[in-house]
C-alpha positions, 0 to 999 in steps of 0.5 A: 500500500502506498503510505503518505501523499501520492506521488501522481497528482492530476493536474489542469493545463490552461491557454495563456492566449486565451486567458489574457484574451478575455471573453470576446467575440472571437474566443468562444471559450478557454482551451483546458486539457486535464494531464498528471505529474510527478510531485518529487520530479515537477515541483514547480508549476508545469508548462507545455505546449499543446494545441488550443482549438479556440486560438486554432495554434499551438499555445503555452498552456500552464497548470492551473490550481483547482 
């Protein structure tokens, strides 16, 4: 059995265009893609560069807190 905290935690990544955009005409909505990550080997906040269909390109996308 696994004792203490878990190590894989689930994480959500959100656009940074679309966030600084705001709600607009254009942007119907925020890009949100749901992943995991390892606590001991990603501290820090987790960056990646995924596709967002509303900005139609790949953005930043950063973990965001529940």
């Amino acid at each position: 059995m696994a004792k203490g905290k878990d190590v894989r935690i689930g994480v959500i990544l959100e656009c940074i265009s679309c966030v600084q955009k705001g709600v607009n005409k254009k942007s119907p909505g925020i890009s949100r893609y749901i992943t995991q990550k390892n606590r001991r080997n990603t501290p820090s906040q987790l960056e990646l560069r995924k596709f967002c269909r509303y900005c139609r390109k790949h953005t930043t996308h950063e973990e965001i807190k529940k």
